[in-house]
N, C-alpha and C positions, 0 to 999 in steps of 0.2 A: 523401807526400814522397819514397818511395824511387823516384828516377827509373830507367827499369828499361832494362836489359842492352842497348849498341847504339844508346841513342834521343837520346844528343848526339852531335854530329858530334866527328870524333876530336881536333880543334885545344880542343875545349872542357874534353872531358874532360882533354889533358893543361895545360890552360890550371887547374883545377883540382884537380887535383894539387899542382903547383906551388904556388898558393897556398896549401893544407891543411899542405903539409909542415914547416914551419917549427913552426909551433904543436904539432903529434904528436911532433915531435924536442925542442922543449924542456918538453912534456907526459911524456915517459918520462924528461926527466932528475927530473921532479917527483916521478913515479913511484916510478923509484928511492930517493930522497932521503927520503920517506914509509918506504918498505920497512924502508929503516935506522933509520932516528931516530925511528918513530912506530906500532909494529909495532900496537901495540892497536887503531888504526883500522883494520887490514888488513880484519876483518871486516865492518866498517860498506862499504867501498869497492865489496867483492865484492857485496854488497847492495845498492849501486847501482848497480853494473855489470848485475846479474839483472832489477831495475828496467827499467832502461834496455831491457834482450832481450825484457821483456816485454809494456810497453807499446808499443813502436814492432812488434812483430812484430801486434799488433790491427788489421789493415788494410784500409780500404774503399776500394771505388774510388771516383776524382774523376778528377782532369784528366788525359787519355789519353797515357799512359806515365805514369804515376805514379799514386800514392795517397795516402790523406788517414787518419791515427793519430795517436794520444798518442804525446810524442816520450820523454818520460821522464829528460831532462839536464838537466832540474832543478833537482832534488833533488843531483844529483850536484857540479854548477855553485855550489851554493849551498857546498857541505861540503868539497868540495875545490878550485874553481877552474876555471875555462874550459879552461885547456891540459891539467892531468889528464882533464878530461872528454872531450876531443877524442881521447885513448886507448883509453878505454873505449868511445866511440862508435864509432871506427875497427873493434876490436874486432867488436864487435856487427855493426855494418854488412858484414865481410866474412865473419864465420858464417852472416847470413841472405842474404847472396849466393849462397856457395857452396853450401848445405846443403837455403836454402829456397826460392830461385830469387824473395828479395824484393830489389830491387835489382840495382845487377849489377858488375862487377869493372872496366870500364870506366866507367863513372859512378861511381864509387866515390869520387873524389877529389869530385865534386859534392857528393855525398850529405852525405862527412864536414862538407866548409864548411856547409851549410848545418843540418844536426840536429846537430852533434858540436863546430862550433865557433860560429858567426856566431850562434844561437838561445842556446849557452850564454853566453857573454862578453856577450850582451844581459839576461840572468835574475840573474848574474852583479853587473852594476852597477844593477841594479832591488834587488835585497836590498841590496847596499853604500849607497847612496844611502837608502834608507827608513830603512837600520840607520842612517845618519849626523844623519837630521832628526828622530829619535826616535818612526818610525812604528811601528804597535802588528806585534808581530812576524810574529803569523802571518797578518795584512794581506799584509804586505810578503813574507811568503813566498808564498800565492796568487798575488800580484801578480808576482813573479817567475817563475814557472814557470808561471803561463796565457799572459804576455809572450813568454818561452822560447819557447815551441811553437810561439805566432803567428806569430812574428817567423822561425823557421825554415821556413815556409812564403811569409812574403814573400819571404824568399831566393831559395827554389825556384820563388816564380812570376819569380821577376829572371832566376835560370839560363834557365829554359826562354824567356821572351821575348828574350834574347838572341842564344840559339841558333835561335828560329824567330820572328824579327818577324815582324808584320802586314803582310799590302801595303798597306794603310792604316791611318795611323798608326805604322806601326814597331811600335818596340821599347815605348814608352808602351801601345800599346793593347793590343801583344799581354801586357804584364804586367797592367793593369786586368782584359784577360781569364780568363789564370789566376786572378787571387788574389781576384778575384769567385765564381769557380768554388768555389776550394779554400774558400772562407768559409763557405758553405752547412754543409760537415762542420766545419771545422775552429775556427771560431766555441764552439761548447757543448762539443766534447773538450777544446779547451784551461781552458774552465771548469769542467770537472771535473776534469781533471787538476789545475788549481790546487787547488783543494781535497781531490785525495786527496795531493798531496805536503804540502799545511797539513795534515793528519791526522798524515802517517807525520812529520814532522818533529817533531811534539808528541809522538807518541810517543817518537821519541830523546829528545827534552828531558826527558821524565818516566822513562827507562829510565837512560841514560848523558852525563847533563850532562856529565860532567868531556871526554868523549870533544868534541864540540861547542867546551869550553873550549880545550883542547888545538888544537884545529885555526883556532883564533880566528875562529869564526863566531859565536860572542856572548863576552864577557867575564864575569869572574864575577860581578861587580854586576851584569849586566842578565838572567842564568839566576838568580840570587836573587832579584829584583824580579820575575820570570813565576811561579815557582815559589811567593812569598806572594803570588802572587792565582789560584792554583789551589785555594789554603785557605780 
């Protein structure tokens, strides 16, 4: 996913930017407003933050200038929101820019849109939507976060056909080409990822319901109703 240092033309990257910034500005007012009022979740956030640095730094190569990893936004997406996410993404994205030479400081504004917001806000209304129709939870959490990851790669096959259509066919063939590419990897990482963030999130639920309650990712009737059919 991380498209790497140099390899969009420079109208896209700051075309990207642009678009990202909005959401990161009212992701730190989220930020903030957390810090104050909800200080006991500080711990859980940083821990998705580590998430985050540590599945997306797993990285194989795929589509040339880029690569294909577990994106890790979640877990995050589900617990605190899209625009918090899209912080901690940012975050992460320009530590392994500067540090690990994964991505790069110029795509950066890419990167974030498509792993840090556009995958999270899709993972995001996959749990809200499952949570609303009374799907069984940790379905709908799989379901969310193998979505997340996918869908953060459609993005990235969008960026790059954009920025390098096909001479035939355009922009259509050159994105059928990336995200044909990127599927081979990113196909079974997203399916395990779904299932090691349904692991860690059953974890929370069985360590710190009340923290879960508090951020209203389940209410208290429906962490009582999981928790009698774990008995």
């Amino acid at each position: 996913m991380h498209i790497m240092e140099g390899f969009l033309p420079w109208y896209w990257c700051a075309f990207w930017f642009a678009v990202s910034l909005p959401c990161i500005v009212y992701g730190i007012y989220q930020l903030n407003r957390l810090v104050k009022e909800n200080r006991a979740a500080l711990p859980l956030l940083a821990v998705s933050g580590a998430f985050i640095f540590v599945l997306s730094s797993l990285k194989m190569p795929s589509v040339t200038g880029s690569c294909s990893h577990p994106t890790g936004t979640g877990l995050s997406a589900i617990l605190f929101g899209p625009c918090l996410t899209s912080v901690l993404g940012m975050i992460v994205l320009l530590y392994q820019a500067l540090l690990l030479a994964h991505g790069g400081l110029t795509t950066l504004g890419a990167n974030i849109f498509s792993m840090a917001i556009a995958g999270p806000f899709v993972g995001y209304w996959i749990y809200r939507g499952g949570k609303a129709v009374g799907l069984n939870t940790f379905v709908t959490v799989f379901l969310a976060a193998a979505i997340c990851d996918l869908f953060t790669y459609v993005v990235t096959s969008f960026q790059l056909a954009l920025a390098f259509p096909a001479q035939t066919g355009g922009i259509l063939a050159s994105f059928t080409a990336f995200a044909l590419i990127f599927a081979v990897t990113q196909v079974p990482l997203a399916i395990i990822e779904g299932v090691i963030i349904a692991l860690i999130f059953k974890y929370i639920l069985q360590c710190r319901p009340d923290i879960l309650v508090t951020l209203h990712v389940l209410s208290q009737a429906q962490v009582k109703k999981i928790q009698e059919s774990f008995a």
